[in-house]
Short mmCIF file of the C-alpha atoms (twelve columns), coordinates in Angstrom:
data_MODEL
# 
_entry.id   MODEL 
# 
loop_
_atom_site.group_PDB 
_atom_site.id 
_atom_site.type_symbol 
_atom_site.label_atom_id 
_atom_site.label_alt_id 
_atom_site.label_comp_id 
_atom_site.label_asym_id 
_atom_site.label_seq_id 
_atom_site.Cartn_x 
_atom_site.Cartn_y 
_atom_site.Cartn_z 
_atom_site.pdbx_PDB_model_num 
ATOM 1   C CA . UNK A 1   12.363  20.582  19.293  1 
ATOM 2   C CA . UNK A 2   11.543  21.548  16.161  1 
ATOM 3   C CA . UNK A 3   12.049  20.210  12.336  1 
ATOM 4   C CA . UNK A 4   15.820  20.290  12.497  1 
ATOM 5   C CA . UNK A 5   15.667  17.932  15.277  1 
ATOM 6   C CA . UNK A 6   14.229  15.555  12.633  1 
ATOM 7   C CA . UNK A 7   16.787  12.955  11.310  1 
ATOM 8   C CA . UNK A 8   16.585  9.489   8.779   1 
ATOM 9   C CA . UNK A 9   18.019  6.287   10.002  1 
ATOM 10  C CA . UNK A 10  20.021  6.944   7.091   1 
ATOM 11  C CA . UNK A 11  21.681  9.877   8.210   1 
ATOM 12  C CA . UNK A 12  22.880  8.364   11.039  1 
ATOM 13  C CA . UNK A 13  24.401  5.238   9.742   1 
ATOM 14  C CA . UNK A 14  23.471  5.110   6.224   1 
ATOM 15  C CA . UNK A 15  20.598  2.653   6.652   1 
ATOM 16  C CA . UNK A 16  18.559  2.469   3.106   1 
ATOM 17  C CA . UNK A 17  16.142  3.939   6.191   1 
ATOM 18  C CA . UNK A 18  13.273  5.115   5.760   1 
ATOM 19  C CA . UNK A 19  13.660  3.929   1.888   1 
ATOM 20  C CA . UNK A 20  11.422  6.330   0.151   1 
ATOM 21  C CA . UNK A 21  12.890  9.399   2.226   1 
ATOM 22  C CA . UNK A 22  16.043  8.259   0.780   1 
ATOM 23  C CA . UNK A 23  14.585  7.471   -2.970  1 
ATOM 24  C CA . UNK A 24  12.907  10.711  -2.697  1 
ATOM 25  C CA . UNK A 25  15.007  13.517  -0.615  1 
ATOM 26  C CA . UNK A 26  12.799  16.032  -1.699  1 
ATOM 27  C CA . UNK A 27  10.268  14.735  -0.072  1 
ATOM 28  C CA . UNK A 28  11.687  14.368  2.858   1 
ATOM 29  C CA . UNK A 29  12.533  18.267  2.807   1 
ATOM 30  C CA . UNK A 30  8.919   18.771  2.234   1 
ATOM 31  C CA . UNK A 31  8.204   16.201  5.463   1 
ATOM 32  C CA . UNK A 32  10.569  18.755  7.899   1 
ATOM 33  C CA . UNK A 33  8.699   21.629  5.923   1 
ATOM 34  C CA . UNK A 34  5.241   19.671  7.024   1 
ATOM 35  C CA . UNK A 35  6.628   19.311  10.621  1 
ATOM 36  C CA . UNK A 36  7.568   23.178  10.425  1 
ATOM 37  C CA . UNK A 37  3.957   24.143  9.673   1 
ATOM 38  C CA . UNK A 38  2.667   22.068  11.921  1 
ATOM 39  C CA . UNK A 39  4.016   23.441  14.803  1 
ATOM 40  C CA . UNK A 40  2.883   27.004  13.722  1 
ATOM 41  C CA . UNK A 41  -0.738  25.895  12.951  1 
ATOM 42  C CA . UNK A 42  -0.727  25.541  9.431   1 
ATOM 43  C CA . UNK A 43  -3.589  23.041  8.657   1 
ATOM 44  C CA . UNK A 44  -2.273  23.270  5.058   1 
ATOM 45  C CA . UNK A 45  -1.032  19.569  4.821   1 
ATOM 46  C CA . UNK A 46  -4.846  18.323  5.748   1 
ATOM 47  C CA . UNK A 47  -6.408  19.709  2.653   1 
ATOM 48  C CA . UNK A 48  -3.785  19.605  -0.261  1 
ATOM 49  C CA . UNK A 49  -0.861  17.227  -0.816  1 
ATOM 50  C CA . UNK A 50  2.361   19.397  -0.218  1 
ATOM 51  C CA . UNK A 51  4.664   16.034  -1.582  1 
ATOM 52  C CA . UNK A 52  4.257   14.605  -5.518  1 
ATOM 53  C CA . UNK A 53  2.641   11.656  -5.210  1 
ATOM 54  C CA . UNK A 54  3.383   8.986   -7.796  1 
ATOM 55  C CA . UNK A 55  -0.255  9.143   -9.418  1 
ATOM 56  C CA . UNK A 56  -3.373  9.805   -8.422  1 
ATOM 57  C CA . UNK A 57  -7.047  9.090   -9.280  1 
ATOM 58  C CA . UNK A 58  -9.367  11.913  -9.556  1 
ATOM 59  C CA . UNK A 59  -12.498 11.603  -6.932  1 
ATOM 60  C CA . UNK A 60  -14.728 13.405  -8.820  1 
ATOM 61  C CA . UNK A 61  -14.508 16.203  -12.411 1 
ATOM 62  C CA . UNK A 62  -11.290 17.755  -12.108 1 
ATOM 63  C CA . UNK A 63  -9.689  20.211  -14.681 1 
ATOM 64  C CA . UNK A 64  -6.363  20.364  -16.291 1 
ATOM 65  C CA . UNK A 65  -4.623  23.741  -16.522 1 
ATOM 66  C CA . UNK A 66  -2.231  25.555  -18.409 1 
ATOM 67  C CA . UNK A 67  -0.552  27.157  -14.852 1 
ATOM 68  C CA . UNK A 68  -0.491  27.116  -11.448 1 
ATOM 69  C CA . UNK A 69  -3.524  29.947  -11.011 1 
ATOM 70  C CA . UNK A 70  -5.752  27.188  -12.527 1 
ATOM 71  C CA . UNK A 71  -7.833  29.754  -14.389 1 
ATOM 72  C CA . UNK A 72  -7.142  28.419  -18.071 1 
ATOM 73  C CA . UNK A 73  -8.825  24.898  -18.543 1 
ATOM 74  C CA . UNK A 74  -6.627  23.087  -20.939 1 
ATOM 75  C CA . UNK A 75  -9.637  19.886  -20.726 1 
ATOM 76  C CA . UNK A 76  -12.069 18.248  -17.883 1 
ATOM 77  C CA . UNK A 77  -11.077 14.521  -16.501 1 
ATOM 78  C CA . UNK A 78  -13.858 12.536  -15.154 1 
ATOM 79  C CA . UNK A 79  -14.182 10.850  -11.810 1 
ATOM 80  C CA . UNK A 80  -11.614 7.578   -11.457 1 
ATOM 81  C CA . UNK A 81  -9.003  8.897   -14.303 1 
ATOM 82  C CA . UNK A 82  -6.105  8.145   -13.366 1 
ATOM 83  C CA . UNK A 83  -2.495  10.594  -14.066 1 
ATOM 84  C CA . UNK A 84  0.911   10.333  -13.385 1 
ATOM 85  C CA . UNK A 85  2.770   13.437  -11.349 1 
ATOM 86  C CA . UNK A 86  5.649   14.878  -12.444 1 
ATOM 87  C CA . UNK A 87  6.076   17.352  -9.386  1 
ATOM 88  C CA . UNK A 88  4.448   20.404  -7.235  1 
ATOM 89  C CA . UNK A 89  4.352   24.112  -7.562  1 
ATOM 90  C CA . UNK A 90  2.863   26.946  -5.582  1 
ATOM 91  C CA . UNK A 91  0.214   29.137  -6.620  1 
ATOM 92  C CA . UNK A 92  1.183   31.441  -3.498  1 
ATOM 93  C CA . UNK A 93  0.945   29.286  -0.560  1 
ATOM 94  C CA . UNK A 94  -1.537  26.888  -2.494  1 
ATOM 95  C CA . UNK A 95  -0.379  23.352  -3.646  1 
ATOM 96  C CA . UNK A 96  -0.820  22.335  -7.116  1 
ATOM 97  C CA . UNK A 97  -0.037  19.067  -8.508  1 
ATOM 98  C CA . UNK A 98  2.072   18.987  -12.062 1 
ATOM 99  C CA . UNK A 99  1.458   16.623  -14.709 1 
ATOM 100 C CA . UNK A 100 3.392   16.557  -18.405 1 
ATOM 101 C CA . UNK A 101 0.606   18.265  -19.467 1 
ATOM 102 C CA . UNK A 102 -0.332  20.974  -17.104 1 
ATOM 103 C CA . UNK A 103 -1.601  21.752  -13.726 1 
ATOM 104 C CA . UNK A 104 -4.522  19.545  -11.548 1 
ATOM 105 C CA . UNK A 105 -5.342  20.505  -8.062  1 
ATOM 106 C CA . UNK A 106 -3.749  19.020  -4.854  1 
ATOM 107 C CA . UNK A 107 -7.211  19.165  -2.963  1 
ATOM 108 C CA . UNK A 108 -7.083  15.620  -1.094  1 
ATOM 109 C CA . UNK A 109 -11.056 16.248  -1.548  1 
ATOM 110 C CA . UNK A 110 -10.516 15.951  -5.060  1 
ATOM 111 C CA . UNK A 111 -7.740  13.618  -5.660  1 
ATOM 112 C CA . UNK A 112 -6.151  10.340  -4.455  1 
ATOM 113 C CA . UNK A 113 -2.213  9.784   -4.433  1 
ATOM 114 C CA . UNK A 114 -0.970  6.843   -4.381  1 
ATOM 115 C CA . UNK A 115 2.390   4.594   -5.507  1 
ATOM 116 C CA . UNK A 116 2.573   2.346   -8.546  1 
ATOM 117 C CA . UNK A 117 3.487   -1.312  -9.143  1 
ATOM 118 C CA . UNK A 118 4.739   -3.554  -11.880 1 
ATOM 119 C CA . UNK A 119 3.083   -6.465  -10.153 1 
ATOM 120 C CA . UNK A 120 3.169   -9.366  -6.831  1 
ATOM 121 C CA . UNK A 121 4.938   -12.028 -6.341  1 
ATOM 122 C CA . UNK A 122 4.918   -15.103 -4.084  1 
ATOM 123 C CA . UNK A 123 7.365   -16.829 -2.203  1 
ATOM 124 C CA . UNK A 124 7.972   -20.456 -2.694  1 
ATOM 125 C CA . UNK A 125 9.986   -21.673 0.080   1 
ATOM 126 C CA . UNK A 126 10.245  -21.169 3.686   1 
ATOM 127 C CA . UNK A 127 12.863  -18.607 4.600   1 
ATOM 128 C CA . UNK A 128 13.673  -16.439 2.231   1 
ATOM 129 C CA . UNK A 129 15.685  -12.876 3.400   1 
ATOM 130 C CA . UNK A 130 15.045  -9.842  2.537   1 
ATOM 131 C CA . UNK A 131 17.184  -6.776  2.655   1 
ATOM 132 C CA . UNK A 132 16.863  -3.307  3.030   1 
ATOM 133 C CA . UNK A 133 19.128  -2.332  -0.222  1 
ATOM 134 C CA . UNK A 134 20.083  -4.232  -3.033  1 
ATOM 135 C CA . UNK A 135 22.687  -6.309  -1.754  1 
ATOM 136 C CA . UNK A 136 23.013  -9.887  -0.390  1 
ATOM 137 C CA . UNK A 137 24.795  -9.241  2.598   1 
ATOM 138 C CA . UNK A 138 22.976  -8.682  6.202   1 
ATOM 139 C CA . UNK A 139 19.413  -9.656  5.490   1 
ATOM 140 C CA . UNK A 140 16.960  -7.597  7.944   1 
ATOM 141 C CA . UNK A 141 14.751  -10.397 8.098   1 
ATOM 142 C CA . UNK A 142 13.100  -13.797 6.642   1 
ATOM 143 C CA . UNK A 143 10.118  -14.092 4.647   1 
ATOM 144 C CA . UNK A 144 7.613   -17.547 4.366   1 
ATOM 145 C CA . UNK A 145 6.629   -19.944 2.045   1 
ATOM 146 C CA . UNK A 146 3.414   -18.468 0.111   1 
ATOM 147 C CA . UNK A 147 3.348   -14.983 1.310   1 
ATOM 148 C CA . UNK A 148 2.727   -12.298 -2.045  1 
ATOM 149 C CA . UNK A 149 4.281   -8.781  -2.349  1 
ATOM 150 C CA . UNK A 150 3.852   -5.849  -4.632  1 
ATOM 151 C CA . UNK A 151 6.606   -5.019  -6.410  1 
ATOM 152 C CA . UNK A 152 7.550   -1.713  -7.472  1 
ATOM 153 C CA . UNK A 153 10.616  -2.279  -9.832  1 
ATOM 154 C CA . UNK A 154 13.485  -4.970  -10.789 1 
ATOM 155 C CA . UNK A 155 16.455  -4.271  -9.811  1 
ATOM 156 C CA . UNK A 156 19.411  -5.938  -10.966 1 
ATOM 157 C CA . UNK A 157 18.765  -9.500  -9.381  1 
ATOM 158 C CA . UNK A 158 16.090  -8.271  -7.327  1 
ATOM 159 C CA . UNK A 159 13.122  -7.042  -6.040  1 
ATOM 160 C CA . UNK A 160 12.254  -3.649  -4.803  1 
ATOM 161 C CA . UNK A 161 8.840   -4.067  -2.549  1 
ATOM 162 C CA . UNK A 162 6.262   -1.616  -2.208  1 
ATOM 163 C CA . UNK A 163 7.635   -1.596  1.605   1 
ATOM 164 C CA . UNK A 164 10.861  -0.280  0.441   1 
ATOM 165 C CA . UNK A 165 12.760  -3.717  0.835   1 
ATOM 166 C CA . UNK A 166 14.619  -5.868  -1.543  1 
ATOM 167 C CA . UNK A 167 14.012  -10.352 -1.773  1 
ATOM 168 C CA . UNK A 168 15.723  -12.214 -4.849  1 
ATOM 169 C CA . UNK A 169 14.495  -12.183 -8.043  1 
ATOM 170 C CA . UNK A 170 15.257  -15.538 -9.003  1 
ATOM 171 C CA . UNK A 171 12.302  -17.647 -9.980  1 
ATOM 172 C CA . UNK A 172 13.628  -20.977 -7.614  1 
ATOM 173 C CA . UNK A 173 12.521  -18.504 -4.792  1 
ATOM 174 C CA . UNK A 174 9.350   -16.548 -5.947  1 
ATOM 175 C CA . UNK A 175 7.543   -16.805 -8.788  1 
ATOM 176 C CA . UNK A 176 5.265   -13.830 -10.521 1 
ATOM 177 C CA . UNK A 177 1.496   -13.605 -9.044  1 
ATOM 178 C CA . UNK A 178 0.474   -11.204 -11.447 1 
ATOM 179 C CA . UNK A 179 1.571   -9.123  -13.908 1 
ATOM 180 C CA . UNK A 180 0.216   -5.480  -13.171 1 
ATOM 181 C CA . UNK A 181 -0.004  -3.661  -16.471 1 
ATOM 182 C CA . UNK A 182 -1.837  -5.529  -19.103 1 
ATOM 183 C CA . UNK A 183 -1.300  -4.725  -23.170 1 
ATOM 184 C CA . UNK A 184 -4.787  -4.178  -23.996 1 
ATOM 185 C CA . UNK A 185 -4.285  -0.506  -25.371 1 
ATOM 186 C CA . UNK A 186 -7.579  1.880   -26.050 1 
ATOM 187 C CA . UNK A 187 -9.894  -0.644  -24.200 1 
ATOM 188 C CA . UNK A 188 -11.768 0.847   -21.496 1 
ATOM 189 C CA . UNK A 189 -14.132 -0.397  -18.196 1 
ATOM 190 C CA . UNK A 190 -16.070 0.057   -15.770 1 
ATOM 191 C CA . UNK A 191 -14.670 0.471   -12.765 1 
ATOM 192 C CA . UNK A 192 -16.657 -1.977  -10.840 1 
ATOM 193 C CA . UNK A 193 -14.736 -4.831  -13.456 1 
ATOM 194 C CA . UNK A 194 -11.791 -4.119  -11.937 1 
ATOM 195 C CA . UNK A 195 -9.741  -2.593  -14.481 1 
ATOM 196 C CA . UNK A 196 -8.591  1.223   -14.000 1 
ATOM 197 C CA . UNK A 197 -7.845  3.437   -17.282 1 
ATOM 198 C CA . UNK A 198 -4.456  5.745   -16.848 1 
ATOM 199 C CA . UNK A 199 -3.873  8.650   -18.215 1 
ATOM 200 C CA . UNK A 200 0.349   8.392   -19.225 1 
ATOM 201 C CA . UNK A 201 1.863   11.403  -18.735 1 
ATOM 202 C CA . UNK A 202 4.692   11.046  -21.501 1 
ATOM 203 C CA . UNK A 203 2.211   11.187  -23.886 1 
ATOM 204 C CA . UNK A 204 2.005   7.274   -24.902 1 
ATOM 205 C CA . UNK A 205 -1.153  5.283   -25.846 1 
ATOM 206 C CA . UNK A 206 -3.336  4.285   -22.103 1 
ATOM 207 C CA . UNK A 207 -2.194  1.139   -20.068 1 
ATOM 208 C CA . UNK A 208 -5.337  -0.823  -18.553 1 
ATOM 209 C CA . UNK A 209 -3.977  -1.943  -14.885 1 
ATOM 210 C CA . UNK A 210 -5.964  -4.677  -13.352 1 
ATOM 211 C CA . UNK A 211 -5.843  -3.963  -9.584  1 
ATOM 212 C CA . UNK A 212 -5.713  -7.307  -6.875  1 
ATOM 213 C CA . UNK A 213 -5.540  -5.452  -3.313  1 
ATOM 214 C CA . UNK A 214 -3.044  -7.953  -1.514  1 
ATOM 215 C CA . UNK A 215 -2.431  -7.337  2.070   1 
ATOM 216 C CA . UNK A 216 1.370   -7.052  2.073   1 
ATOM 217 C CA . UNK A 217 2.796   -8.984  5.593   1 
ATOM 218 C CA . UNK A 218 5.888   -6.841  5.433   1 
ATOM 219 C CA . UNK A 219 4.705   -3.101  6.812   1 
ATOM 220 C CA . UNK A 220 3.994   -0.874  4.189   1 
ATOM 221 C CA . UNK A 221 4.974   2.567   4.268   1 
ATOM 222 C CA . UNK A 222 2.508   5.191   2.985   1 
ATOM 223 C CA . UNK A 223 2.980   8.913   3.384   1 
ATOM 224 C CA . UNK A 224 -1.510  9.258   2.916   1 
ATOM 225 C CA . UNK A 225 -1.816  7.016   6.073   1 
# 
């Protein structure tokens, strides 16, 4: 077998399956592409992120570059800045991550990807469905009574969950646990209060995101794990 053998629930029978493959069908080109070097040896995939990544958070100094060579430093961003991705070029067969403003390196060593969220919410009665697209027919499963998701988007009359599934929006079923990003522009802190600065790629004034790490019951799917 090799990566052609590889198919999505969703190419089968059109299953919203697995719902960031189908989001994102880019990356799941560069997934077959991982599979591909994997079974020739290429380690590649262990040291640089090969798929764009919603944001990331810089481990330690980084640089920002005009290209993909990463020989022109455009500026230096400190340890925990946070930046949105825009996409991934090659600097031959080396990775490099692609902001609005230039070029950062892919090195998991020195960055962290990771998906954003507008905020949780918690269910209020016993129950509740959820779906795998936004639709109210054939729920793939009930939710409880005080369990909290993060949310990734509205849409429409519903929710899209960080584990790619969609429960009602309505507030007689779940009510809003937190709201994510906070309005207090050009404030910044230390990271141990909790609050993470981001660096907004379309060139807008910094969001401060207040961060609660909620264990989400529904399975989460995460291309780092």
């Amino acid at each position: 077998m090799n990566q052609h053998d590889l198919y999505r629930h969703y190419d089968v029978t059109a299953k919203n399956c697995p719902a960031p493959f189908v989001a994102r069908p880019s990356d799941w080109t560069r997934f077959k592409n991982e599979v591909a070097r994997k079974l020739k040896g290429d380690t590649t995939s262990d040291k640089f992120y090969t798929y764009t990544p919603d944001r990331v958070v810089t481990l330690r100094e980084i640089g920002l570059y005009e290209d993909v060579t990463l020989k022109k430093t455009i500026k230096r961003y400190p340890e925990g800045t946070r930046l949105t991705i825009t996409g991934i070029e090659y600097d031959g067969k080396t990775p490099r991550l692609k902001t609005a403003k230039g070029y950062i390196t892919a090195n998991k060593k020195n960055v962290k990807g990771y998906h954003t969220s507008i905020g949780t919410i918690k269910v209020l009665v016993d129950d509740l469905n959820y779906y795998d697209t936004a639709r109210w027919t054939n729920p793939d499963g009930q939710v409880n009574k005080d369990e909290v998701f993060t949310v990734v988007k509205k849409v429409g009359d519903m929710y899209l969950l960080k584990s790619g599934f969609y429960i009602t929006a309505s507030s007689k079923f779940v009510e809003k646990y937190l709201d994510i990003i906070q309005q207090n522009k050009g404030k910044k802190f230390k990271p141990e209060d909790g609050i993470e600065e981001i660096d907004e790629s379309d060139g807008h004034n910094n969001f401060i995101v207040f961060v609660l790490m909620l264990l989400n019951p529904i399975y989460e799917y995460d291309l780092d794990d």
